[in-house]
N, CA, C and O atoms as CSV, one atom per row, in Angstrom:
chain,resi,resn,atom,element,x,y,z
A,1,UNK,N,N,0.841,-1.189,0.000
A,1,UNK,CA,C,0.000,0.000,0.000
A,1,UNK,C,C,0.882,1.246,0.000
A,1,UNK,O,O,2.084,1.076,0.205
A,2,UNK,N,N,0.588,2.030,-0.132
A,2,UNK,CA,C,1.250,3.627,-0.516
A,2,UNK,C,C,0.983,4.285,0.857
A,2,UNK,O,O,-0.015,4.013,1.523
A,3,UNK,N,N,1.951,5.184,1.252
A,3,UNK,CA,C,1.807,5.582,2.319
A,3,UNK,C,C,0.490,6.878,2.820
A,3,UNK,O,O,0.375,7.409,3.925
A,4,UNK,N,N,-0.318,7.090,1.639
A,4,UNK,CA,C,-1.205,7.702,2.204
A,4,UNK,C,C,-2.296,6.783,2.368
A,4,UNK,O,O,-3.310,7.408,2.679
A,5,UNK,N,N,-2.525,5.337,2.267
A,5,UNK,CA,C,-3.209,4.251,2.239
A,5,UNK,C,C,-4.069,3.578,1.629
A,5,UNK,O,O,-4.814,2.655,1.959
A,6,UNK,N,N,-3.781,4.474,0.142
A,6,UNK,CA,C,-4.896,4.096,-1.284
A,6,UNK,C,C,-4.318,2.767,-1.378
A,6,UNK,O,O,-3.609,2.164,-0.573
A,7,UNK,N,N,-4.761,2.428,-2.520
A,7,UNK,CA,C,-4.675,1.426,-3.535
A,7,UNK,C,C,-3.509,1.986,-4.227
A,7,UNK,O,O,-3.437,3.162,-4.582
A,8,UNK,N,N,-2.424,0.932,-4.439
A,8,UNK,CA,C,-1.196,1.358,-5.433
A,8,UNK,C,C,-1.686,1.336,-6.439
A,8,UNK,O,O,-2.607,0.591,-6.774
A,9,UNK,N,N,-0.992,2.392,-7.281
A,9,UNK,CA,C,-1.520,2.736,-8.808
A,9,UNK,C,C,-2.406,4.262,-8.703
A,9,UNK,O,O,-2.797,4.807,-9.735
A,10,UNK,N,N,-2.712,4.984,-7.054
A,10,UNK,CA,C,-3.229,5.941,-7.271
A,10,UNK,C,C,-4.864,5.776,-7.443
A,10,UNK,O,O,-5.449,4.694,-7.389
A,11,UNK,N,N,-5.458,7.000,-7.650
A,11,UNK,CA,C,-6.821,7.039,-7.701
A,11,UNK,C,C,-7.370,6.440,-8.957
A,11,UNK,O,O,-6.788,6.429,-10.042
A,12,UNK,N,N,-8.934,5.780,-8.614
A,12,UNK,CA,C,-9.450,5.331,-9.707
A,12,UNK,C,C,-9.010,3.980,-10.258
A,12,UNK,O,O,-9.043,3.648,-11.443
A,13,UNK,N,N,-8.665,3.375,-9.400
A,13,UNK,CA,C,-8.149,1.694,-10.003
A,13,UNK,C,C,-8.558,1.064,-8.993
A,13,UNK,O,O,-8.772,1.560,-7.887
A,14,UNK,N,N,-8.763,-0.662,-9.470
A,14,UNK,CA,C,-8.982,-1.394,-8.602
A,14,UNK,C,C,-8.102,-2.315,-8.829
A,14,UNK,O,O,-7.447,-2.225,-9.867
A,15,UNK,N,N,-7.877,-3.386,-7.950
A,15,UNK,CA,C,-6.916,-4.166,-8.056
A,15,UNK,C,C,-7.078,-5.189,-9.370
A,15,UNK,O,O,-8.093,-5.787,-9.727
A,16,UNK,N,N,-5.678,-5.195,-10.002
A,16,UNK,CA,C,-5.587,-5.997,-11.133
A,16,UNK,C,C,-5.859,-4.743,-12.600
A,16,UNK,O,O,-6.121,-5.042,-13.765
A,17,UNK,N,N,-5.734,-3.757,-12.182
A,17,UNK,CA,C,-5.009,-2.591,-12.985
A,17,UNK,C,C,-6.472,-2.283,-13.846
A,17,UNK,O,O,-6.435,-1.744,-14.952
A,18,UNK,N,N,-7.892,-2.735,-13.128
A,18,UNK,CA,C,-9.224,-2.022,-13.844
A,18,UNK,C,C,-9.530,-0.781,-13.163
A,18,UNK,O,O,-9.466,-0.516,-11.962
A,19,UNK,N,N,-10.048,0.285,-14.646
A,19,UNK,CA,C,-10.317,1.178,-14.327
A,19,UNK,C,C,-11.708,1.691,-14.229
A,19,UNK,O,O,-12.470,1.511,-15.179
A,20,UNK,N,N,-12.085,2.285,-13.211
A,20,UNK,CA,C,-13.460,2.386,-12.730
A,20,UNK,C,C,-14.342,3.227,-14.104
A,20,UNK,O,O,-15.365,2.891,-14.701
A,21,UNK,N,N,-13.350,4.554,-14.286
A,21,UNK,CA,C,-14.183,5.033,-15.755
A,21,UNK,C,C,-14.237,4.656,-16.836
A,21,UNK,O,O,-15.025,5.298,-17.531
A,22,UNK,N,N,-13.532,3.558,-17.506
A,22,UNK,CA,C,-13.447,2.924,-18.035
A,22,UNK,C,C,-14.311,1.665,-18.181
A,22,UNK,O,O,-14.529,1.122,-19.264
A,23,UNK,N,N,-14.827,1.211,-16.896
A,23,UNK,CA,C,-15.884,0.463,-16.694
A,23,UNK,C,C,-17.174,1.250,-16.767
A,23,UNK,O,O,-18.113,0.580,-17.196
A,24,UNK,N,N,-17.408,2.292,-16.508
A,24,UNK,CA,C,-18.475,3.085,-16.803
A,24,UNK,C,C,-19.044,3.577,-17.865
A,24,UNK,O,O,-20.239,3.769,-18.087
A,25,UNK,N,N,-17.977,3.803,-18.613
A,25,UNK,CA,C,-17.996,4.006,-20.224
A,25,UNK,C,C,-18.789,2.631,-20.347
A,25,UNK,O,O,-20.013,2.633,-20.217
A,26,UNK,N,N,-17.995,1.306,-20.632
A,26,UNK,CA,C,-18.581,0.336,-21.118
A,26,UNK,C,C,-19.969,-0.049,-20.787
A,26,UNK,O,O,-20.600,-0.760,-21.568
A,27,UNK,N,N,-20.519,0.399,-19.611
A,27,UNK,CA,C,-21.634,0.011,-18.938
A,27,UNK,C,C,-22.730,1.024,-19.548
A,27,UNK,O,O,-23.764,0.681,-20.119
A,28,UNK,N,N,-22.455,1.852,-19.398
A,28,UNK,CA,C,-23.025,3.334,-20.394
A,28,UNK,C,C,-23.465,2.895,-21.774
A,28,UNK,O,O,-24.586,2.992,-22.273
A,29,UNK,N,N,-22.465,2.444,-22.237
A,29,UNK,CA,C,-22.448,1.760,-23.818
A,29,UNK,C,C,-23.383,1.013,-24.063
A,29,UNK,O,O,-24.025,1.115,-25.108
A,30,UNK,N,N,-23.692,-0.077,-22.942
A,30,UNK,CA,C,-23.690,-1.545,-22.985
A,30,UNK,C,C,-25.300,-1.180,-22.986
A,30,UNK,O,O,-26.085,-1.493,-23.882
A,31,UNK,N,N,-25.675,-0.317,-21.566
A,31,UNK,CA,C,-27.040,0.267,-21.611
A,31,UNK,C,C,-27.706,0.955,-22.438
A,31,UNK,O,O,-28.931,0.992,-22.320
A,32,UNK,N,N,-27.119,1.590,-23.365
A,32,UNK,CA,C,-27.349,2.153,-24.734
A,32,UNK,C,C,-27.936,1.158,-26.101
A,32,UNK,O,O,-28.859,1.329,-26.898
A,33,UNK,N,N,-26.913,0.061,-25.927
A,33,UNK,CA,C,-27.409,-0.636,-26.946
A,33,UNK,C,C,-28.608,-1.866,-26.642
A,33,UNK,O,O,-29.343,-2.585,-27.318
A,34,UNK,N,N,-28.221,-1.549,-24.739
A,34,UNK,CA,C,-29.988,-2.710,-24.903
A,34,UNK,C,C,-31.025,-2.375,-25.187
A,34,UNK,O,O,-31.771,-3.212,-25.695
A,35,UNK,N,N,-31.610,-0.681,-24.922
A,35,UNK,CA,C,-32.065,-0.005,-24.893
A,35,UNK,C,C,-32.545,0.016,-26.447
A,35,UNK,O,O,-33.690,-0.274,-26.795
A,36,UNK,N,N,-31.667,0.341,-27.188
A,36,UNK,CA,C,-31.597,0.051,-28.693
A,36,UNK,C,C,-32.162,-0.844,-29.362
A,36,UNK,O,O,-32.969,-0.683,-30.278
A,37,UNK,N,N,-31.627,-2.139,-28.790
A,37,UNK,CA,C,-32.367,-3.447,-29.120
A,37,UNK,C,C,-33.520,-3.779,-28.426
A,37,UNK,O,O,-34.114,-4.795,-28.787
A,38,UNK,N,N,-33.964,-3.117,-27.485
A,38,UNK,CA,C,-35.581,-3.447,-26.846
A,38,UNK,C,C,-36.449,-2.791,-28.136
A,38,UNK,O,O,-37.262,-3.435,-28.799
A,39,UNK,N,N,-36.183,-1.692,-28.301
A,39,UNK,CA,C,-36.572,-0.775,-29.177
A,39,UNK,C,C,-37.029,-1.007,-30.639
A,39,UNK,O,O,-37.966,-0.460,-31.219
A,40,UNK,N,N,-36.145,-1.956,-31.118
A,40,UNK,CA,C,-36.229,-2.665,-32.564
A,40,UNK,C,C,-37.070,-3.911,-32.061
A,40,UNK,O,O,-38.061,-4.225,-32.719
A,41,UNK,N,N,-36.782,-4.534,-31.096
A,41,UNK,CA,C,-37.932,-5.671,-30.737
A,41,UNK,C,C,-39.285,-5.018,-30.822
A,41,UNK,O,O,-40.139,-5.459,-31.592
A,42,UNK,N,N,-39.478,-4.065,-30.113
A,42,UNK,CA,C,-41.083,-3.524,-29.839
A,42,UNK,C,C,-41.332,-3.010,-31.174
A,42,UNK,O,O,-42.468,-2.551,-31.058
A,43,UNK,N,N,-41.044,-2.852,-32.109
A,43,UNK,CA,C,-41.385,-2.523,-33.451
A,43,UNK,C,C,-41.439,-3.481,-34.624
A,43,UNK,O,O,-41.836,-3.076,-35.716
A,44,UNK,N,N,-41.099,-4.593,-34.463
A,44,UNK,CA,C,-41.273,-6.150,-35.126
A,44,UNK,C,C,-42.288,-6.823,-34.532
A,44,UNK,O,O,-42.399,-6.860,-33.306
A,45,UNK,N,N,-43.113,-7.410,-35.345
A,45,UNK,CA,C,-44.369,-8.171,-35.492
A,45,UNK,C,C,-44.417,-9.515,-35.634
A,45,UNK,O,O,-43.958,-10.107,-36.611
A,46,UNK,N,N,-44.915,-9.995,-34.772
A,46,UNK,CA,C,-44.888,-11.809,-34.701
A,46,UNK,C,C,-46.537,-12.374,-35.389
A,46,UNK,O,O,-47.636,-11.886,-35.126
A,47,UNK,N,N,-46.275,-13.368,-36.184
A,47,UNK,CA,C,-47.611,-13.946,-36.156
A,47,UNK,C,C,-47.766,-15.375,-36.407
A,47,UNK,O,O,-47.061,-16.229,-36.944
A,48,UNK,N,N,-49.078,-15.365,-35.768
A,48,UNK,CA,C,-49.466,-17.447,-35.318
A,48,UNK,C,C,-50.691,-17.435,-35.910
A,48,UNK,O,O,-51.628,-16.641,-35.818
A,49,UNK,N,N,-50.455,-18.988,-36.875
A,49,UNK,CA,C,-52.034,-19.117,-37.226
A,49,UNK,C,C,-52.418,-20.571,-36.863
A,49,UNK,O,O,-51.508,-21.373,-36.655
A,50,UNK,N,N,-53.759,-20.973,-36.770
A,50,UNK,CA,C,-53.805,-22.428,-36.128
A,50,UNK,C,C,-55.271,-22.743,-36.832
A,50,UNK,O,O,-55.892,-21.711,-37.087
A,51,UNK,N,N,-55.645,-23.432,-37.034
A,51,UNK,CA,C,-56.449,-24.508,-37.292
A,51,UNK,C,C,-56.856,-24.218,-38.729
A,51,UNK,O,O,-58.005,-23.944,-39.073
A,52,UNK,N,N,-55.337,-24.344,-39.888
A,52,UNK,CA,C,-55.285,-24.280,-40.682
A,52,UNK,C,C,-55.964,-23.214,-41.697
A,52,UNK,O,O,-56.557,-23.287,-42.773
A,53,UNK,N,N,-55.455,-21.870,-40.528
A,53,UNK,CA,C,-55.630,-20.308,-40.808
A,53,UNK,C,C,-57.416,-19.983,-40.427
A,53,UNK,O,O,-57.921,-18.861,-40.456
A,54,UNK,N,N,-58.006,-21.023,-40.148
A,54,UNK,CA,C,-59.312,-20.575,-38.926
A,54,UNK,C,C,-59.070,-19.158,-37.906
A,54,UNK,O,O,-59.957,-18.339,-37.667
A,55,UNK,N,N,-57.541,-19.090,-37.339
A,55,UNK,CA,C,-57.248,-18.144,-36.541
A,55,UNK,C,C,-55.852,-17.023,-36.665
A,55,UNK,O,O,-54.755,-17.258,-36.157
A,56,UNK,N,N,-56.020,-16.416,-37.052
A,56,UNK,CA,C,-54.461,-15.584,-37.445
A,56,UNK,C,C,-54.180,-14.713,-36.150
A,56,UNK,O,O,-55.195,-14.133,-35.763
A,57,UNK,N,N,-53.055,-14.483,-35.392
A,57,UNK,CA,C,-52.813,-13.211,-34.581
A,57,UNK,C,C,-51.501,-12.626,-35.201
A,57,UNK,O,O,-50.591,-13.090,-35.888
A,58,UNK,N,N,-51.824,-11.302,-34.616
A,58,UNK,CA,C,-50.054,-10.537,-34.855
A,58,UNK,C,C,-49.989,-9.575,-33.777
A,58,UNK,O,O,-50.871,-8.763,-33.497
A,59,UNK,N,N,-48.838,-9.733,-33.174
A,59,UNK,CA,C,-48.474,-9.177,-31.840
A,59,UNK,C,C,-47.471,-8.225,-31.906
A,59,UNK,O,O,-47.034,-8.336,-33.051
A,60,UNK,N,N,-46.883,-7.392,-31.361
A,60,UNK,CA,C,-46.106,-6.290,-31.496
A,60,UNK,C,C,-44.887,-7.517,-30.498
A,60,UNK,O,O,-45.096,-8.634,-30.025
A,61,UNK,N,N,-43.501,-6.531,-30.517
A,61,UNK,CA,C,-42.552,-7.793,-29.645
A,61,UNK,C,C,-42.284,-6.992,-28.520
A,61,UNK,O,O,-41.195,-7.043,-27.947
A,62,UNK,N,N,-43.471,-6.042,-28.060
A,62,UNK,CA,C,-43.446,-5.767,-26.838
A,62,UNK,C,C,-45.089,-6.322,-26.211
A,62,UNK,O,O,-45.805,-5.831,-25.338
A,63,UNK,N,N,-45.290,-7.650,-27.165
A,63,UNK,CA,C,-46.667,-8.097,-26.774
A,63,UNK,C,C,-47.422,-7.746,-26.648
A,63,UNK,O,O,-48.013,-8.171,-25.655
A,64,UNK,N,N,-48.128,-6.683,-27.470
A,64,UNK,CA,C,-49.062,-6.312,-27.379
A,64,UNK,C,C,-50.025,-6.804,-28.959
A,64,UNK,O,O,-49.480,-6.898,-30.059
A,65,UNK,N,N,-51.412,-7.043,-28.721
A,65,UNK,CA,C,-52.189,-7.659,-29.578
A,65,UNK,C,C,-52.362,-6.515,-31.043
A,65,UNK,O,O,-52.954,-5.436,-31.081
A,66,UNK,N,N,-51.697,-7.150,-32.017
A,66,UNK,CA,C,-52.064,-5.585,-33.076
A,66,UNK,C,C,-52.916,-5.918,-33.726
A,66,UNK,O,O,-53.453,-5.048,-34.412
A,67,UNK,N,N,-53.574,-7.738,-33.826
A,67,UNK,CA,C,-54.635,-7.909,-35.158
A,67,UNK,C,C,-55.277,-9.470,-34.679
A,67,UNK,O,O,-54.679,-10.083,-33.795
A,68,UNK,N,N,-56.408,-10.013,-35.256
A,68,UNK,CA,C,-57.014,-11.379,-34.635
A,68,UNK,C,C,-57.976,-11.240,-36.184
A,68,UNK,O,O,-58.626,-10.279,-36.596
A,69,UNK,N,N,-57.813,-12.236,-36.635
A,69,UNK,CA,C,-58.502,-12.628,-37.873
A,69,UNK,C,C,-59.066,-14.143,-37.647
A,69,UNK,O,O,-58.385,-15.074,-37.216
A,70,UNK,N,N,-60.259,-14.202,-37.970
A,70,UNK,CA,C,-60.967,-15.181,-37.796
A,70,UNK,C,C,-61.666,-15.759,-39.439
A,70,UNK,O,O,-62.022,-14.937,-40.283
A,71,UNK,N,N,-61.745,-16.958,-39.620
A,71,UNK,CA,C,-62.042,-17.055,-41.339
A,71,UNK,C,C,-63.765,-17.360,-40.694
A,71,UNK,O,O,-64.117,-17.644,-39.549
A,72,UNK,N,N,-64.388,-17.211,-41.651
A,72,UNK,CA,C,-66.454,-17.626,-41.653
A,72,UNK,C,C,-66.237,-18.892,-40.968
A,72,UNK,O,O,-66.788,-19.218,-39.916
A,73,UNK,N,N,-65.365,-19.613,-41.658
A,73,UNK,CA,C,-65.457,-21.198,-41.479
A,73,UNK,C,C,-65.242,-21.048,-39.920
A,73,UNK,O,O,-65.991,-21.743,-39.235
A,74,UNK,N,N,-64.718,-20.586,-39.536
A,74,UNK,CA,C,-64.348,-20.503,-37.767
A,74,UNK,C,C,-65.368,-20.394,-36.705
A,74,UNK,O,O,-65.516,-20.817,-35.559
A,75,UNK,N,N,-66.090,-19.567,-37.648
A,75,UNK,CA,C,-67.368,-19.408,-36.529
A,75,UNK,C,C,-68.220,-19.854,-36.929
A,75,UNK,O,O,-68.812,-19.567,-37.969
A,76,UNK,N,N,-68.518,-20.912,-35.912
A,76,UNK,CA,C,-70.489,-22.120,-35.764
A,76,UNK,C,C,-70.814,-21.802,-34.681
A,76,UNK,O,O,-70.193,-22.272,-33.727
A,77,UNK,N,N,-71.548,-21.189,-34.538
A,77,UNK,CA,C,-72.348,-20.725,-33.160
A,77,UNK,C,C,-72.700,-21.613,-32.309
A,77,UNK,O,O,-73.070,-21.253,-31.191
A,78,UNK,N,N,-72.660,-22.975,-32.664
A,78,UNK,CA,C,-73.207,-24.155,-31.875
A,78,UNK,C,C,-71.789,-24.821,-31.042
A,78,UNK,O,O,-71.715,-25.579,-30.075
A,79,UNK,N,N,-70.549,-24.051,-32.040
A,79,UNK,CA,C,-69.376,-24.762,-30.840
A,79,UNK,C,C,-68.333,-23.361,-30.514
A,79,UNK,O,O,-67.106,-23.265,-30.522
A,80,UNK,N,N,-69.053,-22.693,-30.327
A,80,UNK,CA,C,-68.040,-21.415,-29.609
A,80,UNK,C,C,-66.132,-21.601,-29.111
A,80,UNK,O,O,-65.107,-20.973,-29.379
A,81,UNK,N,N,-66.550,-23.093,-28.092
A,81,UNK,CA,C,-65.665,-23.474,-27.481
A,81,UNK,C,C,-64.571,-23.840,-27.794
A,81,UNK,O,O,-63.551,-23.770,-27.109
A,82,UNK,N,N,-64.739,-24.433,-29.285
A,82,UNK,CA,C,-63.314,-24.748,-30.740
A,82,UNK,C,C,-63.213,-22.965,-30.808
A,82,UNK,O,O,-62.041,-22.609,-30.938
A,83,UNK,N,N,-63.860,-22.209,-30.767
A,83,UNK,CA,C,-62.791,-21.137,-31.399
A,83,UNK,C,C,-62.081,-20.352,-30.266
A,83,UNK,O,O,-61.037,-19.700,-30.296
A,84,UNK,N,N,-63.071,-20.640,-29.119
A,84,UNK,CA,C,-62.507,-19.945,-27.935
A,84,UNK,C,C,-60.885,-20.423,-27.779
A,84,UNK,O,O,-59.973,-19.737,-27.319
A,85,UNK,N,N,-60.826,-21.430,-28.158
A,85,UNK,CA,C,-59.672,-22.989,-28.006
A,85,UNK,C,C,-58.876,-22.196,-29.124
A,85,UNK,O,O,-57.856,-21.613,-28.758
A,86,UNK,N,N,-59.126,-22.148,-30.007
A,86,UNK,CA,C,-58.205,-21.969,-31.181
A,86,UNK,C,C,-57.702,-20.465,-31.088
A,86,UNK,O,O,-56.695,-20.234,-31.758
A,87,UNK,N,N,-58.354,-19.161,-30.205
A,87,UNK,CA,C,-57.850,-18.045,-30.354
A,87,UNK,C,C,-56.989,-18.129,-29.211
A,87,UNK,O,O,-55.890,-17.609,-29.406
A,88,UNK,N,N,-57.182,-18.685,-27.955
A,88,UNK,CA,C,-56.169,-18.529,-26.967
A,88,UNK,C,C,-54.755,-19.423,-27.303
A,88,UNK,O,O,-53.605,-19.175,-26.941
A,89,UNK,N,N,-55.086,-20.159,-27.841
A,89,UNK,CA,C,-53.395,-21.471,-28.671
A,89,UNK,C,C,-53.130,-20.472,-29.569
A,89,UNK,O,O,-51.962,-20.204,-29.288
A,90,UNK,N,N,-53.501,-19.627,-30.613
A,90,UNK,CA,C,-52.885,-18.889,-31.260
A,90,UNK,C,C,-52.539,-17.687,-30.841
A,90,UNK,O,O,-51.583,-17.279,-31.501
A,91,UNK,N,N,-52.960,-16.790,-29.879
A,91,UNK,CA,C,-52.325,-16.061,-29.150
A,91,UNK,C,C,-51.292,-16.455,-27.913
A,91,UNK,O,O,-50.581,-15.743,-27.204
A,92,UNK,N,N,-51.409,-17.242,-27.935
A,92,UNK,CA,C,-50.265,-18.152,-27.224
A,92,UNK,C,C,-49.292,-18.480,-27.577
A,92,UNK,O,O,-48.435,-18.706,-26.723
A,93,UNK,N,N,-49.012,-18.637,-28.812
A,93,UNK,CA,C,-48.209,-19.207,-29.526
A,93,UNK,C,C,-47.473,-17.803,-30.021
A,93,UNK,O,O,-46.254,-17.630,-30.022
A,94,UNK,N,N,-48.541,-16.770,-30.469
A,94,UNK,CA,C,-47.534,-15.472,-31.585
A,94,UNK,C,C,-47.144,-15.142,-29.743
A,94,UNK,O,O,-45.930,-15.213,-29.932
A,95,UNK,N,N,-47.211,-14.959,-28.761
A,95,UNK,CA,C,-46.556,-14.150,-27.645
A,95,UNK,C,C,-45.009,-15.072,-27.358
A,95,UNK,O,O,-43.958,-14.574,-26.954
A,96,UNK,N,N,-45.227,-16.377,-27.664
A,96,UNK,CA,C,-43.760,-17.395,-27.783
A,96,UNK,C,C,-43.173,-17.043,-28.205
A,96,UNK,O,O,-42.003,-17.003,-27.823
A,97,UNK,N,N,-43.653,-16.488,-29.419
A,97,UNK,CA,C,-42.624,-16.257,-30.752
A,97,UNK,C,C,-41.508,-14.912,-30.353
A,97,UNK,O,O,-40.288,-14.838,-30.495
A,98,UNK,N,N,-42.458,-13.976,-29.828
A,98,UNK,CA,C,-42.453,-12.448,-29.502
A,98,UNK,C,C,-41.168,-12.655,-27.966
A,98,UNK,O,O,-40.260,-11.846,-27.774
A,99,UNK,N,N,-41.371,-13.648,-27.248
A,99,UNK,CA,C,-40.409,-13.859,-26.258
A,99,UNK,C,C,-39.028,-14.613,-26.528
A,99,UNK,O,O,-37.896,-14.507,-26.058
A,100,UNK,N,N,-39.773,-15.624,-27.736
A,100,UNK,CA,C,-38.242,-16.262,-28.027
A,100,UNK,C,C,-37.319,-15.011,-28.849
A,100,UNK,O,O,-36.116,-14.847,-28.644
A,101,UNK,N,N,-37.960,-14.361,-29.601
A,101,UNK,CA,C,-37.117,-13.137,-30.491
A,101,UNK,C,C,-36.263,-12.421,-28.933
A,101,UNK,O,O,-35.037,-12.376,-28.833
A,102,UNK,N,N,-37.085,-11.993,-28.009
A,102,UNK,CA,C,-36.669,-11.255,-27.095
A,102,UNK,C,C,-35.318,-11.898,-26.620
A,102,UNK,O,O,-34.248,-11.338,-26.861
A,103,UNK,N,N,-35.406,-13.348,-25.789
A,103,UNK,CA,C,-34.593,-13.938,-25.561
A,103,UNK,C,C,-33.411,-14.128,-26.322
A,103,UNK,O,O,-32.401,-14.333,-25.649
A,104,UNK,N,N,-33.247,-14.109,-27.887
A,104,UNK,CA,C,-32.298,-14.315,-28.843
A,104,UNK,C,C,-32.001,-12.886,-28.708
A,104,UNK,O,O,-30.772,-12.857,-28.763
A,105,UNK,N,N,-32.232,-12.226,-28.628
A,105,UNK,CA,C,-31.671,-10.486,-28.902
A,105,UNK,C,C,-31.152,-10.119,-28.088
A,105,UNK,O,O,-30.012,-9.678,-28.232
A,106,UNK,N,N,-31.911,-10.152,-26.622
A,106,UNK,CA,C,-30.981,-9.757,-25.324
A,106,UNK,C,C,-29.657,-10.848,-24.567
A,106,UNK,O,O,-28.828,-10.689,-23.671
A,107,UNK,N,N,-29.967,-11.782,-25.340
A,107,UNK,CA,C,-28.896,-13.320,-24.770
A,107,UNK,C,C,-27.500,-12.651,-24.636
A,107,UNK,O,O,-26.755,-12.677,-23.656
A,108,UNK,N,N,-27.207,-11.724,-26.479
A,108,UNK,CA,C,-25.880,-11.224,-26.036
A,108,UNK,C,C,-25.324,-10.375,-25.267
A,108,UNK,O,O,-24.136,-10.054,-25.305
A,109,UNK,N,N,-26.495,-9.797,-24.219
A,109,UNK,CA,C,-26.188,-8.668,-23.072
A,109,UNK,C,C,-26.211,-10.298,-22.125
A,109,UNK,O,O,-27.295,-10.730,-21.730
A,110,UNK,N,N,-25.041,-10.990,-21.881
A,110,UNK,CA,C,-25.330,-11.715,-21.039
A,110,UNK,C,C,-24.646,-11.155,-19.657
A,110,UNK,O,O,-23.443,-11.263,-19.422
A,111,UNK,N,N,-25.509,-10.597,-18.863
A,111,UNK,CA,C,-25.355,-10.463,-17.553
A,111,UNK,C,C,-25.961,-11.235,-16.375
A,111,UNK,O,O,-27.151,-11.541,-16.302
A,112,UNK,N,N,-25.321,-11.429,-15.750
A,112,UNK,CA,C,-25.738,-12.886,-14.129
A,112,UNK,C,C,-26.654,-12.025,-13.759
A,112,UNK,O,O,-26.339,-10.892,-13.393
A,113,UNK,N,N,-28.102,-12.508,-13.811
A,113,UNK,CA,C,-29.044,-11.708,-12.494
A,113,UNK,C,C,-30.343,-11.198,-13.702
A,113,UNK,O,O,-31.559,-11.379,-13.627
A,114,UNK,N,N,-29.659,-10.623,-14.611
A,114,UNK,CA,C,-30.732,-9.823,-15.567
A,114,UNK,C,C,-31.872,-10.658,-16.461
A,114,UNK,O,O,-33.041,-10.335,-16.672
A,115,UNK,N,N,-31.240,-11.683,-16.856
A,115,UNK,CA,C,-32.492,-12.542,-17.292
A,115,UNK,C,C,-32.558,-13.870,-16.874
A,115,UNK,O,O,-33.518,-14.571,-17.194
């Protein structure tokens, strides 16, 4: 230790010769470009169709519902319950899609704790 009782090397270092502003920069950076890439996610559109296009959705990739298309053939008033079935599996499915994109985009901010 140095006789005024810092850290050798003077102010602004930690041991093993890293520098604190230097780490800040990068972190600055790093927060910039997730920010960036959330950004391009929430502006790309996912879509699921199921019972051989009976049900179409398209979701924003900040999950939010942008469209639900239903064909004639979809709706029989006597079985509600097939389409009730078929719109929640297909909105189920485009919000997968919308999370797996998320997951592939933010993977390379890999930080312990954040996802």
């Amino acid at each position: 230790m140095s006789k005024r009782g810092g850290y050798p090397g003077g102010m602004g270092g930690f041991p093993g010769g890293m520098n604190i502003n230097k780490l800040m920069k990068e972190a600055k950076k790093m927060q910039e470009d997730m920010e960036k890439t959330q950004e391009e996610l929430s502006e790309r559109e996912f879509e699921n169709s199921v019972g051989g296009g009976a049900v179409s959705v398209k979701v924003s990739g900040n999950k939010k519902i942008k469209e639900i298309k239903l064909s004639k053939d979809a709706v029989d008033p006597d079985d509600v319950e097939t389409l009730e079935e078929l719109i929640l599996t297909c909105i189920n499915g485009a919000m997968q899609k919308a999370d797996n994109a998320a997951t592939e985009s933010m993977g390379k901010y890999n930080i312990p704790g954040l996802m």
